[in-house]
FIMIKE-664544 format. One line per field, with one value per residue: residue in three letters; residue number from 1; x, y, z of N, C-alpha, C in turn. Coordinates in nm, 3 decimals. Layout:
N
type <- (Ala/...)
seq <- (NUM/...)
nx <- (X/...)
ny <- (Y/...)
nz <- (Z/...)
cax <- (X/...)
cay <- (Y/...)
caz <- (Z/...)
cx <- (X/...)
cy <- (Y/...)
cz <- (Z/...)
//
This chain:
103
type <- (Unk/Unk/Unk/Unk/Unk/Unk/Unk/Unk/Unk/Unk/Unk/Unk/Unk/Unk/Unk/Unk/Unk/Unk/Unk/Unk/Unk/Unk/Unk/Unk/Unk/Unk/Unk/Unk/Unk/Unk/Unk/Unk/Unk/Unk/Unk/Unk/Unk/Unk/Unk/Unk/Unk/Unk/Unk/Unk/Unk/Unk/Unk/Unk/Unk/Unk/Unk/Unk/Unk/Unk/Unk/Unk/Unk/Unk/Unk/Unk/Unk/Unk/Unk/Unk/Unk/Unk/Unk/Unk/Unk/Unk/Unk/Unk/Unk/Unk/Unk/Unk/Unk/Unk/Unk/Unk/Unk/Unk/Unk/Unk/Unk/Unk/Unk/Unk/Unk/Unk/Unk/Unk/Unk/Unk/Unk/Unk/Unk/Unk/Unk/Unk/Unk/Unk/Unk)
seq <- (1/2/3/4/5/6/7/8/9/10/11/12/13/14/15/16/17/18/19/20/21/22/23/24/25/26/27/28/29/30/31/32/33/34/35/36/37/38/39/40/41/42/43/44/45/46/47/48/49/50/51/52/53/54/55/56/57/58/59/60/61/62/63/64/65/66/67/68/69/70/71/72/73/74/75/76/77/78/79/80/81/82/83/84/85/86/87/88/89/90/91/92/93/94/95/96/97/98/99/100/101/102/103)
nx <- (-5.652/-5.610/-5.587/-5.728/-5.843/-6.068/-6.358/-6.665/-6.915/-7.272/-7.549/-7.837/-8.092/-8.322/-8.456/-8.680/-8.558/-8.266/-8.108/-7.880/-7.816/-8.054/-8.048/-7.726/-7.774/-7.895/-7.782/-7.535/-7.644/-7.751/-7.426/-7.316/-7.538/-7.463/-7.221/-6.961/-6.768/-6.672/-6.548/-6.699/-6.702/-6.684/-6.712/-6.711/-6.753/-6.514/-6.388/-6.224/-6.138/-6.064/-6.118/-6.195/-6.480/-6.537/-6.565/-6.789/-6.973/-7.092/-7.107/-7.339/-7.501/-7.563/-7.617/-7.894/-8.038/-8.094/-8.238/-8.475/-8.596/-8.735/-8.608/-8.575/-8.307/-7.950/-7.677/-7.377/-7.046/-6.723/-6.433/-6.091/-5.846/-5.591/-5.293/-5.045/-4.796/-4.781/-4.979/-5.134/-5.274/-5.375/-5.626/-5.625/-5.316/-5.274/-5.291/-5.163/-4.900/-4.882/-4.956/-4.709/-4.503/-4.591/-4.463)
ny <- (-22.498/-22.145/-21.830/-21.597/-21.465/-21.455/-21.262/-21.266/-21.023/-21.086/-20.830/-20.831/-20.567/-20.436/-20.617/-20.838/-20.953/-20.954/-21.199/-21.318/-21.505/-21.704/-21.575/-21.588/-21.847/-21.918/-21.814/-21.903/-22.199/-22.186/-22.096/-22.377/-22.527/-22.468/-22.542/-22.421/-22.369/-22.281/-22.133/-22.130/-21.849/-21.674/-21.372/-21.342/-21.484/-21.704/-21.767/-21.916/-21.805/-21.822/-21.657/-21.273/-21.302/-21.494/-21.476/-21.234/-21.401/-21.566/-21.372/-21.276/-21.489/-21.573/-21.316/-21.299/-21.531/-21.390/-21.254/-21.334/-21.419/-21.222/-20.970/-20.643/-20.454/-20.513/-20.500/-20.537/-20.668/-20.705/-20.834/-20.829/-21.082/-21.062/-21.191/-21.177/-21.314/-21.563/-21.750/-21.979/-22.127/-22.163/-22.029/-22.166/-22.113/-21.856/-21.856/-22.040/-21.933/-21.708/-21.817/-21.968/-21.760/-21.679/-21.881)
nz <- (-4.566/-4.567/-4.736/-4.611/-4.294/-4.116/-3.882/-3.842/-3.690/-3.559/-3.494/-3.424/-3.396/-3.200/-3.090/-2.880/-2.653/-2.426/-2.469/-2.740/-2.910/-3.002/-3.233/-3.338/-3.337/-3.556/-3.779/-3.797/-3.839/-4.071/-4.193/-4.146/-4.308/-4.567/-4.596/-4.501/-4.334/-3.932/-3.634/-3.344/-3.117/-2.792/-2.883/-3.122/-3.435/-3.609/-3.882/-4.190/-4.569/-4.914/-5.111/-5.093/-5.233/-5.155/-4.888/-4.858/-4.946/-4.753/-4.533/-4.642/-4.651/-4.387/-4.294/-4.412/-4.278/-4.030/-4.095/-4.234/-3.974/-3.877/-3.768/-3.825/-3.839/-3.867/-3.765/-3.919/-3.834/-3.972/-3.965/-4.157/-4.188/-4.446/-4.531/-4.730/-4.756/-4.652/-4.756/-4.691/-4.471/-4.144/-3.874/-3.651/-3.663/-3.606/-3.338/-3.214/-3.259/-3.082/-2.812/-2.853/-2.784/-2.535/-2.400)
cax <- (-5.569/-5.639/-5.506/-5.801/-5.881/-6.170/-6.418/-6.809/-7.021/-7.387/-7.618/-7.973/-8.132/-8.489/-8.534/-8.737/-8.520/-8.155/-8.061/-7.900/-7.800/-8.112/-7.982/-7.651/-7.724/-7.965/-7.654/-7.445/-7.665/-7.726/-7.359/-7.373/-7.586/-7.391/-7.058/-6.865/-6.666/-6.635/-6.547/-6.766/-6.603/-6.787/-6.733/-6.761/-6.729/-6.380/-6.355/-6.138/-6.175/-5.944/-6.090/-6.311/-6.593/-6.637/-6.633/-6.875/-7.115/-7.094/-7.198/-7.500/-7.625/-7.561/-7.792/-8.023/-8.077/-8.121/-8.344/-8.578/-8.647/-8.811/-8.529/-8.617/-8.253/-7.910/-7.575/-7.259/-6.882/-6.615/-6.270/-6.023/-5.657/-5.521/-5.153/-4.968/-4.672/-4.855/-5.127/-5.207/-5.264/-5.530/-5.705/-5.522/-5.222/-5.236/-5.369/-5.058/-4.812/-4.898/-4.912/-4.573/-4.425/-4.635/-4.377)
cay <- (-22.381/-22.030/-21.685/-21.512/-21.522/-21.391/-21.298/-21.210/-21.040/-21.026/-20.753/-20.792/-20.447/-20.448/-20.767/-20.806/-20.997/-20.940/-21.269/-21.283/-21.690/-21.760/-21.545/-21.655/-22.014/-21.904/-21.776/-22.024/-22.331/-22.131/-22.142/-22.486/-22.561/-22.438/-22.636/-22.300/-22.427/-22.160/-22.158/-22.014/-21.794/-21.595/-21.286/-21.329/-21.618/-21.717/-21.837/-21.904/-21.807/-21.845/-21.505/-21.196/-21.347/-21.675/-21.392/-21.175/-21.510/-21.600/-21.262/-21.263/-21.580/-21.530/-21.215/-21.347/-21.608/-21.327/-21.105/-21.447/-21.432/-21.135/-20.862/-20.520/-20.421/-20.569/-20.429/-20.648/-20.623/-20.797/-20.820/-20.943/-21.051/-21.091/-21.221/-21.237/-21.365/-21.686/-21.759/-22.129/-22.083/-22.149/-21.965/-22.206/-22.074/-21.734/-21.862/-22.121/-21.821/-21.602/-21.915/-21.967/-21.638/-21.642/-21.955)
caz <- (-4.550/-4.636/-4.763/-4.543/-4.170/-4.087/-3.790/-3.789/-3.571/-3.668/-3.398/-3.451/-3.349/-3.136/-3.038/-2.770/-2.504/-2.429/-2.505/-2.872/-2.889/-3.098/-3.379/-3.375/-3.392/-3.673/-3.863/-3.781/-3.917/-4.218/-4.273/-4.177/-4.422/-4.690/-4.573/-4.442/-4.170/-3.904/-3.482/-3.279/-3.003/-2.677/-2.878/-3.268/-3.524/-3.668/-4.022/-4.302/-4.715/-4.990/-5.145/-5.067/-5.247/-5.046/-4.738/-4.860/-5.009/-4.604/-4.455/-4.714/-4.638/-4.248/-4.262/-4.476/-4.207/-3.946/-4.134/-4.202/-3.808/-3.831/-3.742/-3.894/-3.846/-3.858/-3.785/-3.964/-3.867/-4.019/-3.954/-4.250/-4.227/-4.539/-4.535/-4.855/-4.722/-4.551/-4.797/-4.658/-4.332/-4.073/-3.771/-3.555/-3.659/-3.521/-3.199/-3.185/-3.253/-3.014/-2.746/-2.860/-2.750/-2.406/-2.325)
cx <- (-5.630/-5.601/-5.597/-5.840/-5.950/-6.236/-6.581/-6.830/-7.131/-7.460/-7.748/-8.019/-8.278/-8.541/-8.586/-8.677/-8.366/-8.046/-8.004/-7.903/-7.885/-8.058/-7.862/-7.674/-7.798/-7.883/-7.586/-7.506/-7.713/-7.595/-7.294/-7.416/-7.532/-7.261/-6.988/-6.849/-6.658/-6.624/-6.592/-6.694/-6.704/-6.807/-6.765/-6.706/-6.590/-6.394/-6.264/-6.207/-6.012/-6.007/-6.242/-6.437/-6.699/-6.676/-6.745/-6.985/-7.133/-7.107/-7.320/-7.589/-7.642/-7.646/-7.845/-8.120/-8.147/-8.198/-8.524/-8.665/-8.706/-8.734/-8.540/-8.450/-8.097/-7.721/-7.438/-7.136/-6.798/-6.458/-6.172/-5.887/-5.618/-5.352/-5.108/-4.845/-4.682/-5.027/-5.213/-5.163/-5.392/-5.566/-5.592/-5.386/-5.135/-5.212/-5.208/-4.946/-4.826/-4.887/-4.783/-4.467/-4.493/-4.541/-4.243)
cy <- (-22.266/-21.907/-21.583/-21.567/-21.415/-21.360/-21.173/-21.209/-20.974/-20.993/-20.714/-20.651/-20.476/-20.550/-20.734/-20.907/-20.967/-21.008/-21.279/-21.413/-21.718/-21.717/-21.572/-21.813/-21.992/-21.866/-21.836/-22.162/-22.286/-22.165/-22.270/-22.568/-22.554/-22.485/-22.501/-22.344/-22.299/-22.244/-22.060/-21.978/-21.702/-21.481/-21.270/-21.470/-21.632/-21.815/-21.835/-21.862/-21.791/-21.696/-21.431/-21.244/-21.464/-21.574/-21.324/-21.271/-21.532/-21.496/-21.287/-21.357/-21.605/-21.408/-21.208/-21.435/-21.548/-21.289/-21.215/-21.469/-21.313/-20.967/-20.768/-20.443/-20.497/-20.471/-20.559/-20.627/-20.742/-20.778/-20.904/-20.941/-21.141/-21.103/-21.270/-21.336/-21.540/-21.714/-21.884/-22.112/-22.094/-22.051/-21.977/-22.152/-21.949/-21.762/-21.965/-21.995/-21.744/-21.750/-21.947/-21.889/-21.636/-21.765/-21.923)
cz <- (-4.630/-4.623/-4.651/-4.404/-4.136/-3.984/-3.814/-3.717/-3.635/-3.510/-3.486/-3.377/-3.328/-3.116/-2.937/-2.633/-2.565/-2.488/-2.735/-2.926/-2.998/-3.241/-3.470/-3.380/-3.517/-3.817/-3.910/-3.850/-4.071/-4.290/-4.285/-4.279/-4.571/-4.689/-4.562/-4.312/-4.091/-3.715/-3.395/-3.123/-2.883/-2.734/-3.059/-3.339/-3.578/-3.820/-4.139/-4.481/-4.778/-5.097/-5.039/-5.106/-5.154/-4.876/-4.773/-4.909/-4.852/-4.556/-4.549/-4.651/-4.454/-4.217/-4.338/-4.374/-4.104/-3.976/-4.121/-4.040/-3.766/-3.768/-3.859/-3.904/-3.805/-3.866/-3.797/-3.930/-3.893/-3.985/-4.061/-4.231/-4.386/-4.568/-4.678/-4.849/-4.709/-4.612/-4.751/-4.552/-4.282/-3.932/-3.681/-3.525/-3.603/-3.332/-3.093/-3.156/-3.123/-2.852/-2.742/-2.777/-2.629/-2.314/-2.267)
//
């Protein structure tokens, strides 16, 4: 469970094919590697943290991974929900809610 719900998207700039796939899995087993749980989605990554730090240690080492592949430029967005109310809480949970109310 966690106070933060998160979602990356990492946009390599000048690659030379359209496809982006290699970079995100290059991201992705980076944070992998480091045990950061995350769910990958068609349009950006979904992850949890219990503060700002553990989010911003997981963008670093996610475009660190990118930059390693040779990308000269890298554009980052983040999205944070921070709920005080509902500090233990997962991803799922939004996704359930809102399912809820479409019954």
């Amino acid at each position: 469970m966690a106070r933060f719900i998160w979602s990356l998207v990492i946009t390599p700039i000048g690659t030379k094919d359209t496809s982006l796939s290699k970079f995100v899995a290059a991201a992705l087993g980076a944070l992998k590697e480091k045990g950061i749980k995350f769910e990958l989605t068609p349009m950006a990554t979904i992850l949890e943290a219990n503060s700002l730090d553990e989010i911003f240690s997981a963008v670093k080492v996610a475009h660190e991974a990118v930059l390693k592949m040779g990308v000269k430029r890298v554009v980052i967005s983040i999205n944070i929900d921070d709920r005080l109310d509902k500090i233990e809480r997962k991803a799922q949970d939004k996704v359930e809610s809102v399912m809820e109310k479409l019954k």
